[in-house]
C-alpha positions as CSV (number, residue, x, y, z in Angstrom):
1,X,-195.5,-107.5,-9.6
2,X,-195.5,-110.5,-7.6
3,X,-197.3,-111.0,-4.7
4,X,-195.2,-111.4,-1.5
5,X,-195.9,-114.7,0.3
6,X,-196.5,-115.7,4.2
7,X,-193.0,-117.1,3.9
8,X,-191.0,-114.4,2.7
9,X,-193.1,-112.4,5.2
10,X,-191.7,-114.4,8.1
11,X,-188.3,-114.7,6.6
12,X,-188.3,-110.6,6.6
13,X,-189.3,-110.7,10.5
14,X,-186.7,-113.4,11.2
15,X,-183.7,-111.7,9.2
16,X,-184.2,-107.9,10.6
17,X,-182.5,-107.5,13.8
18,X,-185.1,-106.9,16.8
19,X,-183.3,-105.1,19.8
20,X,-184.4,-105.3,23.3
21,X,-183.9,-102.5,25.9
22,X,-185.2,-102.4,29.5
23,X,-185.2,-98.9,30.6
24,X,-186.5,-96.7,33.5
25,X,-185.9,-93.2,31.9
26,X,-186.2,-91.7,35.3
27,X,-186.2,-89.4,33.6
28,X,-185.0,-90.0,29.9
29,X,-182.0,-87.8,29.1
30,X,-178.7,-87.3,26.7
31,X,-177.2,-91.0,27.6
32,X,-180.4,-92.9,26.7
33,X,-180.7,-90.9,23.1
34,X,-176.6,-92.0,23.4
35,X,-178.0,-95.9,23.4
36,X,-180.7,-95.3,20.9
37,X,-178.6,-93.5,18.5
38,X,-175.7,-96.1,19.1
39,X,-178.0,-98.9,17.9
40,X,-179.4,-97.1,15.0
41,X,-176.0,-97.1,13.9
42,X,-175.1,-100.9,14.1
43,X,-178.6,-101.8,13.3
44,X,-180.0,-98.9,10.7
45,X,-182.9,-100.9,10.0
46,X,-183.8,-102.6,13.4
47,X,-186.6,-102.7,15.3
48,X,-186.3,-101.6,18.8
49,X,-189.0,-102.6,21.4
50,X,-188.5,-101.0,25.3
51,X,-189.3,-102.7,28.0
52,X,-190.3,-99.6,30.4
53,X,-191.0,-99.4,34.2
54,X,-194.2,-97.3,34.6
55,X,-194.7,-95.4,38.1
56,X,-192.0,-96.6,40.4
57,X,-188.6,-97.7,40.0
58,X,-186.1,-100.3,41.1
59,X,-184.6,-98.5,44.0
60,X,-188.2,-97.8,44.9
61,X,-188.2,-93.8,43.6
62,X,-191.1,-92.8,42.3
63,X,-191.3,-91.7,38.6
64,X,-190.6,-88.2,38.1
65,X,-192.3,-89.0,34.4
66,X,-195.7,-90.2,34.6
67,X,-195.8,-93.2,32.1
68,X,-197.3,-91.6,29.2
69,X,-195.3,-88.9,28.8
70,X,-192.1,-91.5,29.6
71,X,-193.6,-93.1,26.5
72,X,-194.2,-90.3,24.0
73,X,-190.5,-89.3,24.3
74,X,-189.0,-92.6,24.0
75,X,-190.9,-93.0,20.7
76,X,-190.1,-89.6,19.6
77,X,-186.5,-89.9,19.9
78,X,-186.3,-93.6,18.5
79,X,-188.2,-96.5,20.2
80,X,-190.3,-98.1,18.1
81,X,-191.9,-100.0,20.7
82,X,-192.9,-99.2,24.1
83,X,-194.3,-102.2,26.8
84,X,-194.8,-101.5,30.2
85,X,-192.6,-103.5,33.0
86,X,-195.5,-104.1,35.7
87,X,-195.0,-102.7,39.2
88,X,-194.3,-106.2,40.7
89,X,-191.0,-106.9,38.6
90,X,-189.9,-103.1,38.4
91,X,-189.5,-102.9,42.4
92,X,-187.8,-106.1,42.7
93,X,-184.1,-106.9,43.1
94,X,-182.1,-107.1,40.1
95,X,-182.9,-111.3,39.5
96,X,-186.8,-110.6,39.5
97,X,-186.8,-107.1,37.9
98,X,-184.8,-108.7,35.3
99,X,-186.7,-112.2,34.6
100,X,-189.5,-110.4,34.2
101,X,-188.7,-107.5,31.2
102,X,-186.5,-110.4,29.8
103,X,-189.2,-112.6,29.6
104,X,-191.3,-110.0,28.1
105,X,-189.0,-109.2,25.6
106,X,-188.6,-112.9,24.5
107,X,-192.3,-113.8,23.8
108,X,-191.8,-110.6,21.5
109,X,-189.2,-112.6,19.7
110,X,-186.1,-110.5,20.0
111,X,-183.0,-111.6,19.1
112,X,-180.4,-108.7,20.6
113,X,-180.6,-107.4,24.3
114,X,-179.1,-104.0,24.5
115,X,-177.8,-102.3,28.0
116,X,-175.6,-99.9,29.2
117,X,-172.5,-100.8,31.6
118,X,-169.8,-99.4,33.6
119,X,-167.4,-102.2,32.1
120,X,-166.0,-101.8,28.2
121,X,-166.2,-105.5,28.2
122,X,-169.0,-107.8,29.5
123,X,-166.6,-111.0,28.7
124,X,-165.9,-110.9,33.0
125,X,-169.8,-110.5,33.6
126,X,-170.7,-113.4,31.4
127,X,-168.0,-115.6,33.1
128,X,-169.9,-114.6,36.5
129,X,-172.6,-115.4,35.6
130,X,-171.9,-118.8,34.3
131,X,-170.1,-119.6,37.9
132,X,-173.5,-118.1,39.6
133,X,-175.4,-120.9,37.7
134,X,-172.9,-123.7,36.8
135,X,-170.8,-123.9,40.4
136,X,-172.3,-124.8,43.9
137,X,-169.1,-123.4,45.7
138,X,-170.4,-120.2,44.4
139,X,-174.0,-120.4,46.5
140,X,-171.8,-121.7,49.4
141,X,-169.7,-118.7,49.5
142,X,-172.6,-116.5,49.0
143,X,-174.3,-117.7,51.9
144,X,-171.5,-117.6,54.4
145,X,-170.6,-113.9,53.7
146,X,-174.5,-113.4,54.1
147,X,-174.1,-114.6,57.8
148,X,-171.7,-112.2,58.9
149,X,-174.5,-109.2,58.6
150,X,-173.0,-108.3,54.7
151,X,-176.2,-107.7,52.3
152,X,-176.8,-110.0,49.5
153,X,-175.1,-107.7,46.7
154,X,-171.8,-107.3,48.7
155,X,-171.9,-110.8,49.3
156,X,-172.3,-112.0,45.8
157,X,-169.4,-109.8,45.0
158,X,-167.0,-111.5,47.8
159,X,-168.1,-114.5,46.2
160,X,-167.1,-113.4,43.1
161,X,-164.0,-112.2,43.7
162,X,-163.1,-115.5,45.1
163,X,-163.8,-117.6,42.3
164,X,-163.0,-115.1,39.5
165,X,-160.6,-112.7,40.8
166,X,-162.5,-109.4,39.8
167,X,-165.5,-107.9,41.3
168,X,-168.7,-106.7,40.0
169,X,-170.1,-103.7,42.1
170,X,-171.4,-101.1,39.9
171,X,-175.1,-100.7,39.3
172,X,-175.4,-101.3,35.7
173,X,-173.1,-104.2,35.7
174,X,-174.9,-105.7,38.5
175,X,-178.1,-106.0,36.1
176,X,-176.2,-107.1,33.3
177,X,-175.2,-110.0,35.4
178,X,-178.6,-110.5,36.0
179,X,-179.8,-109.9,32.7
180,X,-176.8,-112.9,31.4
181,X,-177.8,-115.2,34.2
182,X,-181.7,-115.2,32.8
183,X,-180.8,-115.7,29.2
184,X,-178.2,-118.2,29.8
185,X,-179.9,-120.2,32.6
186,X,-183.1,-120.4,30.5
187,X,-181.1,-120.8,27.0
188,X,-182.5,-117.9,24.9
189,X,-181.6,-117.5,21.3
190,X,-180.3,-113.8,22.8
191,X,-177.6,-112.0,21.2
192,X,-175.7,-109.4,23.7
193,X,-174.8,-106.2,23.1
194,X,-173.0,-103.9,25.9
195,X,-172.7,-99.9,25.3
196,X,-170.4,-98.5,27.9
197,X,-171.5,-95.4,30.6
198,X,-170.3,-92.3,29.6
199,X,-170.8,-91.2,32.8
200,X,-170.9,-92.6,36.7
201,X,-174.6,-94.3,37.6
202,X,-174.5,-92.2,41.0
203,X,-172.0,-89.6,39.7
204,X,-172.2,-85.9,39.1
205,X,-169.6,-85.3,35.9
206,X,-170.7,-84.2,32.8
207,X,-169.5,-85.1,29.5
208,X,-170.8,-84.0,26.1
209,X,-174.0,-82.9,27.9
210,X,-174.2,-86.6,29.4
211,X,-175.2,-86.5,33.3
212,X,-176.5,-89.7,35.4
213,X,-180.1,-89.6,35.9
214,X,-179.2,-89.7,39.5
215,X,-177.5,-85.8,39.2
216,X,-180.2,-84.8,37.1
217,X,-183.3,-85.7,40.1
218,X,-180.5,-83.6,42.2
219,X,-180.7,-80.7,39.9
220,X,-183.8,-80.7,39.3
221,X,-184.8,-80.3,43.7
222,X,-182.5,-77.9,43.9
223,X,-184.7,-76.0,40.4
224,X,-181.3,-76.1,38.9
225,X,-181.1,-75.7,35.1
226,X,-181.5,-79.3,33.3
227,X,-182.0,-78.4,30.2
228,X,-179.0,-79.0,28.4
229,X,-179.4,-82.9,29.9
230,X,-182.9,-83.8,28.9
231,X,-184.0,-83.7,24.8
232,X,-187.4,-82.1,25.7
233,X,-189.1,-79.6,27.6
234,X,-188.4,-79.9,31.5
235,X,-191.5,-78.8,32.4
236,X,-193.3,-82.1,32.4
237,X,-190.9,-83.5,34.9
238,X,-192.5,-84.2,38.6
239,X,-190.9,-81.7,41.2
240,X,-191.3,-84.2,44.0
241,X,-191.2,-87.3,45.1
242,X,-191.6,-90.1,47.1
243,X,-190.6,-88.1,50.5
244,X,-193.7,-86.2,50.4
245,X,-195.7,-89.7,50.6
246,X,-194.0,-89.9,53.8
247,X,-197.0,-89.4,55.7
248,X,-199.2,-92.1,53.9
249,X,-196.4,-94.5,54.7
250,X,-196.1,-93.7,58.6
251,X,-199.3,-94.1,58.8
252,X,-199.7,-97.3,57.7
253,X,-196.8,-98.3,59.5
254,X,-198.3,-97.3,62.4
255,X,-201.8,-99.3,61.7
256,X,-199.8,-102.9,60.9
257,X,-197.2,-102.1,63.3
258,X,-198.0,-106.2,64.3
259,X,-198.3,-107.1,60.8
260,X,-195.9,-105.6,58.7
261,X,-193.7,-108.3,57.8
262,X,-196.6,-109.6,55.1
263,X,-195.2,-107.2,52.8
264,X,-193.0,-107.8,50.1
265,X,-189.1,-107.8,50.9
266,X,-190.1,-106.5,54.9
267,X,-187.6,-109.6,56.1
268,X,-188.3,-110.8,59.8
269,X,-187.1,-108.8,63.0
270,X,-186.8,-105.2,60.8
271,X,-190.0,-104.5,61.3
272,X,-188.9,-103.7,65.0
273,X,-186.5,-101.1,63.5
274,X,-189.4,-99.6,61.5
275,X,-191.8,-99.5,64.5
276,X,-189.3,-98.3,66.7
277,X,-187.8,-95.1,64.7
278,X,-190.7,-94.2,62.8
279,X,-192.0,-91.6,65.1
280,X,-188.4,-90.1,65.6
281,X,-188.2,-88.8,61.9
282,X,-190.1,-86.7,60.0
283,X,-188.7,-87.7,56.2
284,X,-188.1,-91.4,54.1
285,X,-184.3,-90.5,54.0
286,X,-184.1,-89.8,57.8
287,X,-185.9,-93.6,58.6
288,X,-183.9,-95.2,55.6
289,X,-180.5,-93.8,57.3
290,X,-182.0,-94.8,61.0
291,X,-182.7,-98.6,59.8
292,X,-179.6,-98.8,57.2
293,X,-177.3,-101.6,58.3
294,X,-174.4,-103.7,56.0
295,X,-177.4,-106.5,55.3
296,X,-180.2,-103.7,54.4
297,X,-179.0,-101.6,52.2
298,X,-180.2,-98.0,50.5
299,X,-182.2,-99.5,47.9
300,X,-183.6,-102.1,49.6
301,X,-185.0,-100.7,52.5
302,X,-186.3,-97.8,49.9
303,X,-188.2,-100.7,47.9
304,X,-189.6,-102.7,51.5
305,X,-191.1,-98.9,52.1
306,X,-192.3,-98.9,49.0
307,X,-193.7,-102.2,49.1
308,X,-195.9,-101.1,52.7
309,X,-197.0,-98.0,51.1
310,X,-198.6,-99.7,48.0
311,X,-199.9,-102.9,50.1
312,X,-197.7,-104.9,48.2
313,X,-197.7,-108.5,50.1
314,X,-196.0,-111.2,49.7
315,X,-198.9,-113.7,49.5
316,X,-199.4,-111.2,46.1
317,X,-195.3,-111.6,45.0
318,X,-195.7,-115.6,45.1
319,X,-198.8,-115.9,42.7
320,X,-197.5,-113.0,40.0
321,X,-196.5,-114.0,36.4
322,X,-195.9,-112.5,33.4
323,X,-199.7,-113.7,31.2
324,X,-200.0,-110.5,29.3
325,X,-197.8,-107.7,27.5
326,X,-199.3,-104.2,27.9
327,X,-198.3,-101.9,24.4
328,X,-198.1,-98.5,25.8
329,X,-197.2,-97.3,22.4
330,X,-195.8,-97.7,19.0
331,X,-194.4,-96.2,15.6
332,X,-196.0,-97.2,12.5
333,X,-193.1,-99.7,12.0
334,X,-193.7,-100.7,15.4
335,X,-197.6,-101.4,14.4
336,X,-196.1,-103.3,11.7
337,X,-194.0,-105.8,13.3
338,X,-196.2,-106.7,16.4
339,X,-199.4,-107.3,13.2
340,X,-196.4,-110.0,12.2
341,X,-195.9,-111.6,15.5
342,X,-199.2,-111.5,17.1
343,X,-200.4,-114.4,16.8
344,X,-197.2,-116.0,17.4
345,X,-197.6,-115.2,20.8
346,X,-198.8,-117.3,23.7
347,X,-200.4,-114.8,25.8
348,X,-202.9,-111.7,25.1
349,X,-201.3,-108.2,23.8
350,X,-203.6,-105.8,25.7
351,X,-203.7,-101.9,25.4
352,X,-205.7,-100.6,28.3
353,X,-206.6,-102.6,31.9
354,X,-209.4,-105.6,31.9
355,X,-210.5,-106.5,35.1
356,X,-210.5,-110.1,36.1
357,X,-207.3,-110.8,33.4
358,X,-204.2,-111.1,35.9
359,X,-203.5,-110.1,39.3
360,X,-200.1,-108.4,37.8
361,X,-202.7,-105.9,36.2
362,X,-204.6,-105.7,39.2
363,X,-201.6,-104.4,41.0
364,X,-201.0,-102.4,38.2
365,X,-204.2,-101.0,38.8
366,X,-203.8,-100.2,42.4
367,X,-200.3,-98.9,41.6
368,X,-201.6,-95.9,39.5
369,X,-204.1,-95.4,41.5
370,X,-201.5,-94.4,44.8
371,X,-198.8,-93.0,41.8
372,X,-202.3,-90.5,41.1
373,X,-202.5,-90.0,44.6
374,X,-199.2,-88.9,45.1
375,X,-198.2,-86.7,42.6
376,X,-201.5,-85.4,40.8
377,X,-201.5,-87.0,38.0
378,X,-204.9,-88.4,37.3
379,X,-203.5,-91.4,35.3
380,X,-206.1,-93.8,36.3
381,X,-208.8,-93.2,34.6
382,X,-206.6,-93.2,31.5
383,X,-205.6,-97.3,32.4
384,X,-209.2,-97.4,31.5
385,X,-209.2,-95.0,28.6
386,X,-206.1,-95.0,27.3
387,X,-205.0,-96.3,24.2
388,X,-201.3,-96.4,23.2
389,X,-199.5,-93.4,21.9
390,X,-199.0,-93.4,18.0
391,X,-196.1,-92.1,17.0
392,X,-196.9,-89.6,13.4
């Protein structure tokens, strides 16, 4: 039998598709075993690598899966390989949080981005975000709507619909525009492949035992069956959440009340707001309602909250990169295919923190440390400890 050579090696790597996901699975249900299953289909022998947020999420929730149990059920219902999305990109808006898992994903040489969208098509999204990068009238627009109080998503949309004719509002189309703009701004040899909702991101309907992750953090308050949502025991899924830190946070609001605005995405004059109605509320969602406005959205005042309640600065946000990919876990042919590309790669593969490496993983560090205080979990000694989760 002859003996395979480096070349044919590499050829097998470059001819097997290698499909990207960035995920949150807060928590993983029915629609993301949809996506998996989906690709599996298309691509029976890819490799699928997930790009994962870890303790807290874009719309600055905290996980209601701790980040090694997030991991052991992606991989055992069809990842292959799991890498974490650090803290400072997976609280950002949609531009950062997405430059950051994309880049990730292409230093691990994939050549298919999956996602999920409202929209059938993406053909509208890709022309938006062509115009977002290609034509200045666009930025112009943008920044008039911003000065009539509108926040910069609604804006962007106005601008939009100017140019184009058709909007794009919805969550998950929102990050596919950002997801386009970084592959086509930075030229990446990225395929795209779009799998359409079956439900509403923020909605309540059910089909084929397919809910919103949204509806099932409702349920799941409210100790409402989930069961027939989620492909695992609910048992392992945190019961609270963020409003319980609520305490921690008005506290430290109440410390810096002269020096909040170092914190990440606290823009100048709202820390008045904060300062002013923190002591007339006894919850996050009463102060978020108190301080909301048409420029400060839901989401974004949750993330700025976030950001004051885990010290995040912006002094920190300015000097972050991505100069390390942490492997949370992996099958065996996951095992297999990072063995092929590791040396391939221009910055180190690391399994467990190392002090002194990056101040992204010092965050990181600090981030699991407040996710431990929070909710119990005693994951930091396992950032230590831990090494990644083999899937059988």
């Amino acid at each position: 039998m002859q003996k395979s050579s480096k070349y044919d090696i590499i050829l097998s790597v470059i001819i097997m598709h290698v499909i990207g996901l960035i995920a949150e699975y807060n928590p993983f249900h029915n629609g993301h075993l949809y996506q998996i299953n989906e690709i599996r289909k298309k691509y029976p022998d890819s490799i699928i690598i997930g790009v994962i947020s870890s303790s807290f999420t874009q719309r600055g929730d905290i996980s209601i899966l701790n980040k090694w149990d997030k991991v052991k059920i992606a991989l055992d219902n069809g990842l292959d390989i799991a890498i974490e999305l650090p803290f400072v990109y997976s609280t950002q808006g949609a531009d950062i949080f997405a430059d950051g898992a994309i880049t990730i994903l292409e230093k691990l040489k994939i050549d298919t981005l999956v996602f999920g969208t409202e929209s059938e098509s993406i053909d509208k999204i890709k022309k938006s975000a062509e115009i977002q990068i290609n034509n200045d009238k666009y930025n112009h627009l943008v920044q008039k709507y911003l000065k009539t109080g509108l926040n910069y998503a609604t804006a962007l949309n106005k601008a939009l619909i100017d140019l184009t004719g058709h909007e794009i509002s919805t969550p998950n189309d929102l990050l596919a525009l950002s997801y386009i703009k970084k592959i086509i701004a930075d030229s990446l040899p990225i395929e795209l492949l779009n799998i359409q909702r079956k439900t509403s991101y923020h909605g309540e309907d059910i089909k084929d035992n397919v809910t919103s992750a949204s509806h099932i953090r409702k349920m799941l308050k409210k100790e409402e069956d989930i069961s027939p949502y989620i492909p695992y025991q609910s048992s392992i899924l945190l019961k609270t959440g963020i409003n319980n830190s609520f305490n921690y946070l008005k506290y430290k609001i109440l410390v810096e009340d002269k020096n909040l605005n170092k914190y990440q995405t606290v823009d100048e004059g709202i820390e008045n707001r904060l300062i002013k109605e923190i002591n007339t509320v006894s919850s996050y969602d009463e102060l978020i309602t108190k301080i909301k406005t048409k420029r400060y959205t839901y989401n974004k005042i949750s993330r700025m909250l976030l950001h004051i309640l885990t010290n995040f600065t912006k002094e920190e946000a300015s000097l972050i990169s991505i100069d390390y990919i942490r492997l949370l876990g992996f099958n065996s042919k996951g095992r297999d295919y990072i063995s092929k590309i590791k040396k391939e790669i221009d910055i180190p593969i690391i399994t467990n923190y190392q002090k002194n490496l990056s101040l992204t993983l010092d965050i990181e560090l600090r981030i699991s440390k407040i996710y431990s205080l929070l909710t119990g979990y005693n994951i930091t000694r396992r950032e230590y400890q831990k090494k990644p989760i083999i899937k059988k």
